[in-house]
SEVO-49485 format. One record per residue: residue number from 1; residue in three letters; chain; x, y negated, z of N, C-alpha, C in turn. Coordinates in nm, 3 decimals, decimal comma. Layout:
// SEVO-49485
[site NUM ALA A [X Y Z] [X Y Z] [X Y Z]]
...
This chain:
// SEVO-49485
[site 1 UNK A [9,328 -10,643 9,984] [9,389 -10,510 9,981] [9,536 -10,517 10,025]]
[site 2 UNK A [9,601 -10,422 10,092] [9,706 -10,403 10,116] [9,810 -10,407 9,974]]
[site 3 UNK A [9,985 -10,430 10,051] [10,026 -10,446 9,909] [10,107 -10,411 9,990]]
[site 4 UNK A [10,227 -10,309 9,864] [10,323 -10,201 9,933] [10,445 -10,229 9,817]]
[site 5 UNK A [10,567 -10,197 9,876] [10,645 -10,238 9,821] [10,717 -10,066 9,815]]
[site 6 UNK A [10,775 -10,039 9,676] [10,823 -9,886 9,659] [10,998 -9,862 9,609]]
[site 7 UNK A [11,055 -9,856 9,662] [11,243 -9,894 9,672] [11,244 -9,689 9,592]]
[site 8 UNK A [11,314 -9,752 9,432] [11,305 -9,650 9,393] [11,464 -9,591 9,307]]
[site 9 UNK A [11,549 -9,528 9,324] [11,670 -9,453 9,279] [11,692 -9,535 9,127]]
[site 10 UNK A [11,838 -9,585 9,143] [11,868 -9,597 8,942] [11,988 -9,508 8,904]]
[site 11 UNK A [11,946 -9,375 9,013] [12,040 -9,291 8,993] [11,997 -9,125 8,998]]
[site 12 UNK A [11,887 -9,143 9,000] [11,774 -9,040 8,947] [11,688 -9,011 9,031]]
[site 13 UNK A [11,536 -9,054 9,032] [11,430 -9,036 9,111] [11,411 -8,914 9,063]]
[site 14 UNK A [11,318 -8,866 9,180] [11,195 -8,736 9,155] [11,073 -8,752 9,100]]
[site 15 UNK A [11,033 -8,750 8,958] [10,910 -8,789 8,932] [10,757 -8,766 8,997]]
[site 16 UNK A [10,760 -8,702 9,032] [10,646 -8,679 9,123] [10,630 -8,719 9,242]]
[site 17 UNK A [10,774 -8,771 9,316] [10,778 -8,802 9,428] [10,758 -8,917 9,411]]
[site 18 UNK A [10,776 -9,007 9,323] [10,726 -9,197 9,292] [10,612 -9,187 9,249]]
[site 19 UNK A [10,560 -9,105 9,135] [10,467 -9,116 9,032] [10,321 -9,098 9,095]]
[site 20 UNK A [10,321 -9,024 9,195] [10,275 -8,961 9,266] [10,183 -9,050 9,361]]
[site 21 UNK A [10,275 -9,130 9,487] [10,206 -9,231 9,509] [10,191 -9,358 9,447]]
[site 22 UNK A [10,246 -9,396 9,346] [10,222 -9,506 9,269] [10,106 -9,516 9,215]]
[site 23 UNK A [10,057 -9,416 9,160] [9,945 -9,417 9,067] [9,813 -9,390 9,210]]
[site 24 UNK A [9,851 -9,298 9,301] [9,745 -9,315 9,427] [9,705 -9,402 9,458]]
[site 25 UNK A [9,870 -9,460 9,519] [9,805 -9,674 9,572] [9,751 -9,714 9,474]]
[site 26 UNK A [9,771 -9,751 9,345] [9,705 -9,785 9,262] [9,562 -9,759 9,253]]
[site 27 UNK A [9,516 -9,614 9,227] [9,376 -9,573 9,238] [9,298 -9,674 9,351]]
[site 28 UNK A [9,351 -9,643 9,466] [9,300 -9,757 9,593] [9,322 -9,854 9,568]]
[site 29 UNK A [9,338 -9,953 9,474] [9,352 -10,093 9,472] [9,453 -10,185 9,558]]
[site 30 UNK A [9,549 -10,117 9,582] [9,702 -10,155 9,606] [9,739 -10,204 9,554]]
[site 31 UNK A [9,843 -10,336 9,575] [9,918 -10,425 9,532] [10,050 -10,361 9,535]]
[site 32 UNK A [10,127 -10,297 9,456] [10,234 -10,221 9,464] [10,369 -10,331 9,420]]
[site 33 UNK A [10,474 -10,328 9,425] [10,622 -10,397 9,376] [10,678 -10,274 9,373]]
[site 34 UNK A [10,789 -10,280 9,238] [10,853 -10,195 9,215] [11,047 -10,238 9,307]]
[site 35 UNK A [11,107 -10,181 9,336] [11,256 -10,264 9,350] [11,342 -10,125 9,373]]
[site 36 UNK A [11,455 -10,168 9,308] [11,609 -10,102 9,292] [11,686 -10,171 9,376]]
[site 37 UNK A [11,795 -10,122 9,424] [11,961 -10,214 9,492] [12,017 -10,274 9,431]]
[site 38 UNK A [11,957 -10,288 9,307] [12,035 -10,367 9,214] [11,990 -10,478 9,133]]
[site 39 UNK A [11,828 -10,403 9,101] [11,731 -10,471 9,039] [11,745 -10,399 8,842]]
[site 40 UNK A [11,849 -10,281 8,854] [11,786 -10,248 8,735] [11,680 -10,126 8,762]]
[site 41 UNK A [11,613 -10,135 8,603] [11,511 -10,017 8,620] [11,566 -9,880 8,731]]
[site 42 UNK A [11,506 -9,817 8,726] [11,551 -9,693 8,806] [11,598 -9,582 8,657]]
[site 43 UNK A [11,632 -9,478 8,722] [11,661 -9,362 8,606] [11,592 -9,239 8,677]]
[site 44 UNK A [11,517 -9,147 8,599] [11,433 -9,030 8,643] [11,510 -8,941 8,624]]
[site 45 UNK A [11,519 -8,835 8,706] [11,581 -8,709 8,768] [11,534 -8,653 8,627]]
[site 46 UNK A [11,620 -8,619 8,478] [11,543 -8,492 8,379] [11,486 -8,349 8,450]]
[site 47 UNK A [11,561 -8,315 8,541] [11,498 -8,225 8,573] [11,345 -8,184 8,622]]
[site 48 UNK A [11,297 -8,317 8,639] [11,194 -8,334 8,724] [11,077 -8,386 8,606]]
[site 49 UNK A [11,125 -8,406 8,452] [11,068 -8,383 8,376] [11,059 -8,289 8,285]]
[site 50 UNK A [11,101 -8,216 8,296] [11,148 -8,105 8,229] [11,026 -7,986 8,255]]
[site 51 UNK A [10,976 -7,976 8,114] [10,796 -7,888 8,126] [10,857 -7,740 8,186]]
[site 52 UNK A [11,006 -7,719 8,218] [11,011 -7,567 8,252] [11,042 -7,567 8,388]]
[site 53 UNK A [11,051 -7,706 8,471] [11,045 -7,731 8,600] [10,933 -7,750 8,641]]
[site 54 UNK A [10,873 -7,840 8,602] [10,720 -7,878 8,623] [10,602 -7,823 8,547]]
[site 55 UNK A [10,595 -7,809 8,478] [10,501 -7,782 8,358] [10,497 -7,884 8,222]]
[site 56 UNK A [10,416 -7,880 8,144] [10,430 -7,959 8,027] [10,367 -8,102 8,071]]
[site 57 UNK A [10,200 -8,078 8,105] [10,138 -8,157 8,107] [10,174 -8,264 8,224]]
[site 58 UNK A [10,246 -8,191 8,372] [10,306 -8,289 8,460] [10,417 -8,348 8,383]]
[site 59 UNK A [10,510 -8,339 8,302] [10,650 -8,297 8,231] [10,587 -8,518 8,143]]
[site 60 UNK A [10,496 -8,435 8,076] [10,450 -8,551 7,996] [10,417 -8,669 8,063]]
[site 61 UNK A [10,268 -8,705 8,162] [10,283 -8,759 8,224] [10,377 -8,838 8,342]]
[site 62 UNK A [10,434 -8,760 8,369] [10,541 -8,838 8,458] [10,680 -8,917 8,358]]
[site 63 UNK A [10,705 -8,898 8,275] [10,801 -8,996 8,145] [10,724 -9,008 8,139]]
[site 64 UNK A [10,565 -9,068 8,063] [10,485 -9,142 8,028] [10,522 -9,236 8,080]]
[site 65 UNK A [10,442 -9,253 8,221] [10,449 -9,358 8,322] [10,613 -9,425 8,300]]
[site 66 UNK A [10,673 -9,326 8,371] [10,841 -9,391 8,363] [10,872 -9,464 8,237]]
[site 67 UNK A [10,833 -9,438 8,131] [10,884 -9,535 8,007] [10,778 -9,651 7,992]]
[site 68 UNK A [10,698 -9,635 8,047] [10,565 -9,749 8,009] [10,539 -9,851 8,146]]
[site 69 UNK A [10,509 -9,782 8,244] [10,514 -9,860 8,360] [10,581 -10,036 8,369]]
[site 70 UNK A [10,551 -10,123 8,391] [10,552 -10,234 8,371] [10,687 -10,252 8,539]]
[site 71 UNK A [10,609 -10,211 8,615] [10,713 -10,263 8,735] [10,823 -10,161 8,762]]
[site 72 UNK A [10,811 -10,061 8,694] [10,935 -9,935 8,692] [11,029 -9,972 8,632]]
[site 73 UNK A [11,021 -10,067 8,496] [11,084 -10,120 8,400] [11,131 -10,282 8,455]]
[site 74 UNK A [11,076 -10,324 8,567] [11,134 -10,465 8,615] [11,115 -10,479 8,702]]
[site 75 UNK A [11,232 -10,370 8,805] [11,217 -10,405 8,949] [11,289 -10,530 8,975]]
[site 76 UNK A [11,250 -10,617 9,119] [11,312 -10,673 9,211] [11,413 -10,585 9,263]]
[site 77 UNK A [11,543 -10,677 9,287] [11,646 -10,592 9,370] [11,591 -10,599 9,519]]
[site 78 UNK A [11,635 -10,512 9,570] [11,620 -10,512 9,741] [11,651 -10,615 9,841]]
[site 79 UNK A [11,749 -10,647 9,738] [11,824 -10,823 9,806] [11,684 -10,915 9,857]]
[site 80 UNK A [11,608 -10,932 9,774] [11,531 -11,047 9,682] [11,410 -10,997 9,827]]
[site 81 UNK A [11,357 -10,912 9,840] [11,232 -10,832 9,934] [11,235 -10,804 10,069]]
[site 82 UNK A [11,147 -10,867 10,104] [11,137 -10,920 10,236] [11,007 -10,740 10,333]]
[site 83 UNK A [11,024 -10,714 10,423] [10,969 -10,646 10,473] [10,834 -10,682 10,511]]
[site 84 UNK A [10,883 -10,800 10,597] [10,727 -10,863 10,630] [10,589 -10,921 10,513]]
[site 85 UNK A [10,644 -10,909 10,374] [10,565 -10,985 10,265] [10,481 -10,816 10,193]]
[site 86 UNK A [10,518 -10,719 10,284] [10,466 -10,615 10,219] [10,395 -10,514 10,398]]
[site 87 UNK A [10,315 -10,438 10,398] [10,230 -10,356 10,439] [10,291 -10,196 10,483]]
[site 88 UNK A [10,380 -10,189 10,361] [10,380 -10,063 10,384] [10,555 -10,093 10,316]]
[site 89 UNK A [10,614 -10,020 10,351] [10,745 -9,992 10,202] [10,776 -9,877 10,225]]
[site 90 UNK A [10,743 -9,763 10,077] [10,768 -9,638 10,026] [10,923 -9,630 9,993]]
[site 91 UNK A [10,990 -9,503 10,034] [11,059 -9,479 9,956] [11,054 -9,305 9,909]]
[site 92 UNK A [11,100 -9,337 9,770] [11,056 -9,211 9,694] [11,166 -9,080 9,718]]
[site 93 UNK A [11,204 -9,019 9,689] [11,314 -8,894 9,693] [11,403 -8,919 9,577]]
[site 94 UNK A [11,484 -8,768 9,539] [11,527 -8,736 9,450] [11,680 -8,748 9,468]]
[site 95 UNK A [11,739 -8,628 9,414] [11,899 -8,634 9,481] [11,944 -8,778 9,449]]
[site 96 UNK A [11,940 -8,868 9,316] [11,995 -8,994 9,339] [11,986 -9,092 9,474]]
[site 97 UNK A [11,910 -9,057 9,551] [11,922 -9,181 9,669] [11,964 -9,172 9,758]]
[site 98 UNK A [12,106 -9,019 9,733] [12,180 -9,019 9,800] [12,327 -9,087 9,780]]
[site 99 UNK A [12,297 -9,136 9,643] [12,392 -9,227 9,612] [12,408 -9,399 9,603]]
[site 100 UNK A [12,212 -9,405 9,642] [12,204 -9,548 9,613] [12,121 -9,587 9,708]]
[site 101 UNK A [12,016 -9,574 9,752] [11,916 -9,616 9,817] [11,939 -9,610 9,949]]
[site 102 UNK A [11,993 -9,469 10,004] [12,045 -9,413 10,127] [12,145 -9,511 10,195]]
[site 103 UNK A [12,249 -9,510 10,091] [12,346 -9,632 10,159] [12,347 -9,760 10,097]]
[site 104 UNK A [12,215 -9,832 10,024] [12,225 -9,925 10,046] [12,182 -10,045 10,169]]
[site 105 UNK A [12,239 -10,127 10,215] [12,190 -10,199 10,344] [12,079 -10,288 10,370]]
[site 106 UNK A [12,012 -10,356 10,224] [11,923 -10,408 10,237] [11,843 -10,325 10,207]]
[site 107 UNK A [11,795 -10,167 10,159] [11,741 -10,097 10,210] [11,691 -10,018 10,306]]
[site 108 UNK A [11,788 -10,030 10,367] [11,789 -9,994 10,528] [11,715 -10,071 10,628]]
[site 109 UNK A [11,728 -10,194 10,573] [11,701 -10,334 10,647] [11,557 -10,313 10,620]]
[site 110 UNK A [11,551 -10,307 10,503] [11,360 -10,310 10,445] [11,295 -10,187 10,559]]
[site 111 UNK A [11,365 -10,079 10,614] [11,284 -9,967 10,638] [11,282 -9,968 10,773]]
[site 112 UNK A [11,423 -10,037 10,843] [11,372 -10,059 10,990] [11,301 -10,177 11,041]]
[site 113 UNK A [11,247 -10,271 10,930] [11,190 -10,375 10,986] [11,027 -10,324 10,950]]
[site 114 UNK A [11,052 -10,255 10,815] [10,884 -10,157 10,842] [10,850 -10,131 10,957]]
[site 115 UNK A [10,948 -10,019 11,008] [10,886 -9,957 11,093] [10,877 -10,034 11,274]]
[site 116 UNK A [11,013 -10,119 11,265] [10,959 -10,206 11,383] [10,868 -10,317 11,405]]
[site 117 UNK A [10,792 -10,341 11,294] [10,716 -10,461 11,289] [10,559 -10,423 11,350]]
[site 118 UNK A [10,493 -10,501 11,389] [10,357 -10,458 11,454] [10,315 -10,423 11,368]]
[site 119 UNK A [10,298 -10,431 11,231] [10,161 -10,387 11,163] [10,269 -10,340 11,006]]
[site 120 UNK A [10,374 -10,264 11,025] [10,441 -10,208 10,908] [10,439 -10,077 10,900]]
[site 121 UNK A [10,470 -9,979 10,811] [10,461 -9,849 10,818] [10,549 -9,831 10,690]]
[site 122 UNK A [10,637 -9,736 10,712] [10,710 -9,714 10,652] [10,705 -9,561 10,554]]
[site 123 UNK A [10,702 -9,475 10,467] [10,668 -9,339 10,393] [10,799 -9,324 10,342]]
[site 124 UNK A [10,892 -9,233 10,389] [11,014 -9,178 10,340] [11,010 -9,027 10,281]]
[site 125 UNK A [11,043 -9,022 10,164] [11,004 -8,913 10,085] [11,149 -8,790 10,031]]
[site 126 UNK A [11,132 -8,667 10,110] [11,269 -8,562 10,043] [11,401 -8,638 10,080]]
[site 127 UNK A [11,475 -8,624 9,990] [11,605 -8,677 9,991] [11,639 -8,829 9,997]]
[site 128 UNK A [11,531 -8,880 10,004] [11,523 -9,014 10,022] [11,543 -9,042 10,203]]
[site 129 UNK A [11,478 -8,926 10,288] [11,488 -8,933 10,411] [11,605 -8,949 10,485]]
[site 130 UNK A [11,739 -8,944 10,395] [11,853 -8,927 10,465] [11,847 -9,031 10,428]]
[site 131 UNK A [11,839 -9,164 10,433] [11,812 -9,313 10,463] [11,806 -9,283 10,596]]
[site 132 UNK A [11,760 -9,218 10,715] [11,716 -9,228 10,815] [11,842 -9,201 10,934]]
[site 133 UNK A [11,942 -9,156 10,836] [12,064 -9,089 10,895] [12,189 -9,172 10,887]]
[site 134 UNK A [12,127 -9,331 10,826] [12,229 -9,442 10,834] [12,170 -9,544 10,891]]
[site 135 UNK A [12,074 -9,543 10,928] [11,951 -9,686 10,967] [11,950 -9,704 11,123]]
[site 136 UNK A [12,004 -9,778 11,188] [12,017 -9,809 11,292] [11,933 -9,947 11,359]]
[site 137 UNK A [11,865 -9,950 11,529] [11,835 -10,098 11,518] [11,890 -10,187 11,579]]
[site 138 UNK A [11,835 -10,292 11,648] [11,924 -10,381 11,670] [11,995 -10,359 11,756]]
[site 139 UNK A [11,958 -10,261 11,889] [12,068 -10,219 11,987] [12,224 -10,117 11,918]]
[site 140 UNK A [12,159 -10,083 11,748] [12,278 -9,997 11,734] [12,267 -9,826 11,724]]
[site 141 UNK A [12,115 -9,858 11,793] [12,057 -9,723 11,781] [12,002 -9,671 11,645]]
[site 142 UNK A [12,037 -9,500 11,639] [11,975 -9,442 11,519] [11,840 -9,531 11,540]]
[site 143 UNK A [11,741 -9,527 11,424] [11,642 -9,557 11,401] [11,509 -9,417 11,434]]
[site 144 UNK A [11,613 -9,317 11,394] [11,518 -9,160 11,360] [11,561 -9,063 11,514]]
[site 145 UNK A [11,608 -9,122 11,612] [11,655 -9,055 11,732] [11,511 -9,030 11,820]]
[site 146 UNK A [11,491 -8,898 11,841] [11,396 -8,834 11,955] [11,303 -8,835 11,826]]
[site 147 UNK A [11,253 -8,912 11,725] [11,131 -8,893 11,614] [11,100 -8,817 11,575]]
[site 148 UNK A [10,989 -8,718 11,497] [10,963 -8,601 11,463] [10,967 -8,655 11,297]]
[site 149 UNK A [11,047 -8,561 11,189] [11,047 -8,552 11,093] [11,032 -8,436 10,941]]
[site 150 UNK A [10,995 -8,458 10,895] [11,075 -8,399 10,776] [11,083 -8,397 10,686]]
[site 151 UNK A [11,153 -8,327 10,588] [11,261 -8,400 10,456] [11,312 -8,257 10,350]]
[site 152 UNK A [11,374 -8,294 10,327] [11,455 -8,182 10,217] [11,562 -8,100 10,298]]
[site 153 UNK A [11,488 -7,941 10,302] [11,581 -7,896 10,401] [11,665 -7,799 10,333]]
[site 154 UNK A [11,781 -7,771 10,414] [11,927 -7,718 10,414] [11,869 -7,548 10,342]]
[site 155 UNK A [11,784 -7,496 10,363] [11,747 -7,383 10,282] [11,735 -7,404 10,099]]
[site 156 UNK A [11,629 -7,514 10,081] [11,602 -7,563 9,974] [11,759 -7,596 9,863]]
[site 157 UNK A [11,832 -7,674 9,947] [11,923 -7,743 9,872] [12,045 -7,651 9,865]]
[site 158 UNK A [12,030 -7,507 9,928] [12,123 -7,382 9,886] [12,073 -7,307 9,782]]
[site 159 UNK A [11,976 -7,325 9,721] [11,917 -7,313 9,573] [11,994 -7,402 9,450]]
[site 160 UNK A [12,034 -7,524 9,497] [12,097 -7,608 9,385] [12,224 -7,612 9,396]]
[site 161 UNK A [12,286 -7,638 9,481] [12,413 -7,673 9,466] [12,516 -7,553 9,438]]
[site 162 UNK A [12,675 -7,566 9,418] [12,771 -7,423 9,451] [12,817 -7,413 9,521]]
[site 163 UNK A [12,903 -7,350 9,574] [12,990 -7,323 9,690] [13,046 -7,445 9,676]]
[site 164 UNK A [13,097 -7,515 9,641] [13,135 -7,621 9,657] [13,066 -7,776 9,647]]
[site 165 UNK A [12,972 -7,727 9,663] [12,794 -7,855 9,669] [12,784 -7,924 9,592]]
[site 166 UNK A [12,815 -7,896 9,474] [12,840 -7,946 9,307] [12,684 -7,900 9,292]]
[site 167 UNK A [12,627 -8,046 9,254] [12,517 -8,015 9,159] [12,501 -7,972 9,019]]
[site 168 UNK A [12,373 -7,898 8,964] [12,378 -7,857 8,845] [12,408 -7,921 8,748]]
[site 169 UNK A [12,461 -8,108 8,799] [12,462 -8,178 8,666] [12,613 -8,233 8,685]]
[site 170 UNK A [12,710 -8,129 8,787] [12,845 -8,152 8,757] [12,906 -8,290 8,881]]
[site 171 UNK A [12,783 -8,318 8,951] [12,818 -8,433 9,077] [12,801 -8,329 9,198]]
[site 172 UNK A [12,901 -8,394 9,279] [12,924 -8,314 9,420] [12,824 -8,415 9,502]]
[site 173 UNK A [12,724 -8,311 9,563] [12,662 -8,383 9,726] [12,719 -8,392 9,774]]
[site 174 UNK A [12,683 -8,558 9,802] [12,782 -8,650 9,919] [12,751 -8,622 10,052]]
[site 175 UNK A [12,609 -8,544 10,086] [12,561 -8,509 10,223] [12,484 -8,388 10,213]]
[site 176 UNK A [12,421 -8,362 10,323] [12,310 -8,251 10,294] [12,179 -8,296 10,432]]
[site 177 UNK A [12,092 -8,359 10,372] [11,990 -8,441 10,433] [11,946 -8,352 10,564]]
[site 178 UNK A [11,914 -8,258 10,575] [11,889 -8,224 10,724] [11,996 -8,259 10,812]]
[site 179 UNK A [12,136 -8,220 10,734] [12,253 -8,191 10,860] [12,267 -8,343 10,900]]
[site 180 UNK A [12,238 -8,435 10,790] [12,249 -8,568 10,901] [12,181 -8,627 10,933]]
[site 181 UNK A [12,057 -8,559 10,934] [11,913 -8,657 11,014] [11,913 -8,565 11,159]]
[site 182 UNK A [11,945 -8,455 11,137] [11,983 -8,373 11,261] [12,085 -8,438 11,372]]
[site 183 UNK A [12,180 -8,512 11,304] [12,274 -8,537 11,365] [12,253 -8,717 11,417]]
[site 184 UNK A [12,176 -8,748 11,378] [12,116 -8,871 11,379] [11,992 -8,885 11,501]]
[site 185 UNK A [11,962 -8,733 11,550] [11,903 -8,770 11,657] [11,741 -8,676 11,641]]
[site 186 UNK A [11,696 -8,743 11,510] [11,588 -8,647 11,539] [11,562 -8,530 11,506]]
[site 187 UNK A [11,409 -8,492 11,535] [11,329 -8,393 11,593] [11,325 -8,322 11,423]]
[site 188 UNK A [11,391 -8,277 11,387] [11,336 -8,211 11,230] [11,247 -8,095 11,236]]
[site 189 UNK A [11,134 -8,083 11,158] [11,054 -7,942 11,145] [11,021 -7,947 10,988]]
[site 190 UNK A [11,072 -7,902 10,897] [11,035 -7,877 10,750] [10,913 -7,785 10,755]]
[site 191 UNK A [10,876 -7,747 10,836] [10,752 -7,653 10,821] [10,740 -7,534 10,713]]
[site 192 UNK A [10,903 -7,461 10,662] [10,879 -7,376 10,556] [10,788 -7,296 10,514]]
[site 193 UNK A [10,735 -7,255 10,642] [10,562 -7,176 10,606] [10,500 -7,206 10,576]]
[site 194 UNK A [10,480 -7,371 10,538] [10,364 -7,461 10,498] [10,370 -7,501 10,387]]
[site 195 UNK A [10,286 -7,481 10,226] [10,268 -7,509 10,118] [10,312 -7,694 10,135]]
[site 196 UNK A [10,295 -7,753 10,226] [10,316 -7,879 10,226] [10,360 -7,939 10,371]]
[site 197 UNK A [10,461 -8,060 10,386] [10,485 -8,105 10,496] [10,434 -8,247 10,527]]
[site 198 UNK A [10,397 -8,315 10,615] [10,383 -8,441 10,600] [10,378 -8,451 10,725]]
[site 199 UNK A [10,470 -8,546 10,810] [10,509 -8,612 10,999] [10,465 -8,720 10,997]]
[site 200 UNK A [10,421 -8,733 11,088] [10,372 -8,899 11,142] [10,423 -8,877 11,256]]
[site 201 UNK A [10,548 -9,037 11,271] [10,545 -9,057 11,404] [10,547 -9,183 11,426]]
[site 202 UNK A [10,458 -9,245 11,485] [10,441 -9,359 11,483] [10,412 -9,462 11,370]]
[site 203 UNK A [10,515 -9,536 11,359] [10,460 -9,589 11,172] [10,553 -9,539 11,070]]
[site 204 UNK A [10,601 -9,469 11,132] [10,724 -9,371 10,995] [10,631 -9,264 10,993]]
[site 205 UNK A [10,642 -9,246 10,872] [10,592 -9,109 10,776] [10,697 -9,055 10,660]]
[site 206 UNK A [10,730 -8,949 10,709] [10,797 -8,832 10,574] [10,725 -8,728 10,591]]
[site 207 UNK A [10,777 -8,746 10,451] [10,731 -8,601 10,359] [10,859 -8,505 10,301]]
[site 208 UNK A [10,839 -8,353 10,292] [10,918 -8,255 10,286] [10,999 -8,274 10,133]]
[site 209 UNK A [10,898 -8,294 10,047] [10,946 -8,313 9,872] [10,834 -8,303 9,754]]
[site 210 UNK A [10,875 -8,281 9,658] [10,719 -8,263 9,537] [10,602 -8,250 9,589]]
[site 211 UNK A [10,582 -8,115 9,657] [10,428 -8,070 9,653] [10,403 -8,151 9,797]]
[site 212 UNK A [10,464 -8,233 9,843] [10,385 -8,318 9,968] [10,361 -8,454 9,897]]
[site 213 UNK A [10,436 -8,458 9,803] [10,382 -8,642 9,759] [10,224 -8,694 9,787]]
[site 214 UNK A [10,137 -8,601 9,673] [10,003 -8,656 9,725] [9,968 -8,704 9,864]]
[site 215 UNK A [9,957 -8,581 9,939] [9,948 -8,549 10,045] [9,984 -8,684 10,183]]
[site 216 UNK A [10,136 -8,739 10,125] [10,211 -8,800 10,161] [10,151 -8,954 10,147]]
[site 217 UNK A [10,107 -8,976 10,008] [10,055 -9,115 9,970] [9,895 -9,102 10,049]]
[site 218 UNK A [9,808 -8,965 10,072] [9,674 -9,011 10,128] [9,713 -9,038 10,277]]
[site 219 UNK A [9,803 -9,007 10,310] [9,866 -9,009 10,461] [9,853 -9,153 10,461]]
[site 220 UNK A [9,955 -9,210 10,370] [9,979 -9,381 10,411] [9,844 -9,441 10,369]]
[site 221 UNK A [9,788 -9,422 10,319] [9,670 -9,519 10,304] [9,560 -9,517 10,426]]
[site 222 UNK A [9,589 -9,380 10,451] [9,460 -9,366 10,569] [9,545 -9,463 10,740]]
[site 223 UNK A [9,674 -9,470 10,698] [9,765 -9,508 10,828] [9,764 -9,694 10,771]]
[site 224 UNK A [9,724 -9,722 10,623] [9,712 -9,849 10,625] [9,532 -9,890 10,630]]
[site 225 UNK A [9,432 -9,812 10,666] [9,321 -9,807 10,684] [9,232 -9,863 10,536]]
[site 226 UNK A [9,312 -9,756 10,434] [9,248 -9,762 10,273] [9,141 -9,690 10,271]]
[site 227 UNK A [8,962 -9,679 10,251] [8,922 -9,609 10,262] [8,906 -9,532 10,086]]
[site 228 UNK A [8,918 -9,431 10,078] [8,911 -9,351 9,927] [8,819 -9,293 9,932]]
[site 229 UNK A [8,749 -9,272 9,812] [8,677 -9,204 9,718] [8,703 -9,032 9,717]]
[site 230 UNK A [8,647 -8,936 9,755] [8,664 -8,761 9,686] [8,622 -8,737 9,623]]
């Protein structure tokens, strides 16, 4: 079986956006690794558990997992993880990985050697996608230039922030993920008319945010040739 490696925020994931395909690959008999930039646990977005954001029963389950989970609780740092020793490498969303994951470099490293390797594929998830807007390859080039994408768009994230791009929890956005994957070259389409987004281009795959996760994880399995169960 394939084995996937999932680079996840210790500065607040999206629960649904990890939980989501974790427990998928899993269902398929995936060899999953958990890893941080640092190598501590990650920290979950409250909001994203919170039964009046999500509901109760998603609310519950998703801290379930997060407090119990065995490799959520003892990631590998990014340092330590090699691209080629994994299949696939996920990364999850959630405004934290615009503080950690986005600019860290051996994350970056993990996601352009995904995607340039013959047989790697890479799944970039929401706000996690502006990783794509620092990742360059070896000529120097964006990584995401002419590519078709999409991510957490500039409509969405004028719902959260204030006039002054202060999030609801009193931290100012350091970016705003379309304007620099835009500026980075590629092809963005959030598909707002669409209950769900999910791009394939080539061996990169993103997804829009929450309600594409599933969606997002049957994507990569069928692109790592997992066959599943309905």
């Amino acid at each position: 079986m394939p084995s996937v490696l999932i680079v996840v925020s210790e500065h607040g994931y999206w629960g649904e956006e990890c939980i989501e395909p974790l427990t998928t690959l899993d269902s398929a008999g995936v060899d999953v690794t958990v890893a941080t930039p640092s190598g501590s646990p990650p920290e979950i977005d409250e909001r994203s558990v919170d039964p009046d954001e999500v509901g109760a029963d998603a609310a519950e389950r998703f801290r379930e997992i997060h407090e119990t989970d065995e490799r959520l609780n003892d990631p590998i740092p990014t340092a330590a993880a090699e691209a080629d020793d994994y299949d696939a490498v996920v990364f999850p969303g959630g405004h934290g990985t615009e503080w950690d994951v986005n600019q860290d470099s051996h994350s970056r490293t993990l996601l352009w050697e995904a995607v340039a390797s013959e047989d790697g594929v890479a799944l970039v998830v929401c706000h996690a996608v502006g990783i794509l807007a620092f990742t360059r390859d070896d000529n120097g080039d964006f990584l995401v230039a002419g590519r078709d994408v999409t991510g957490f768009p500039n409509e969405w994230e004028e719902g959260i922030v204030d006039e002054h791009d202060r999030m609801p929890d009193g931290r100012k956005l350091p970016y705003w993920v379309e304007d620099e994957v835009r500026a980075a070259g590629a092809q963005w389409d959030a598909e707002l008319d669409s209950d769900t987004s999910v791009t394939v281009d080539g061996d990169l795959i993103t997804a829009r945010g929450p309600p594409s996760s599933s969606e997002a994880a049957e994507t990569l399995l069928a692109e790592l040739g997992v066959e599943t169960t309905a």
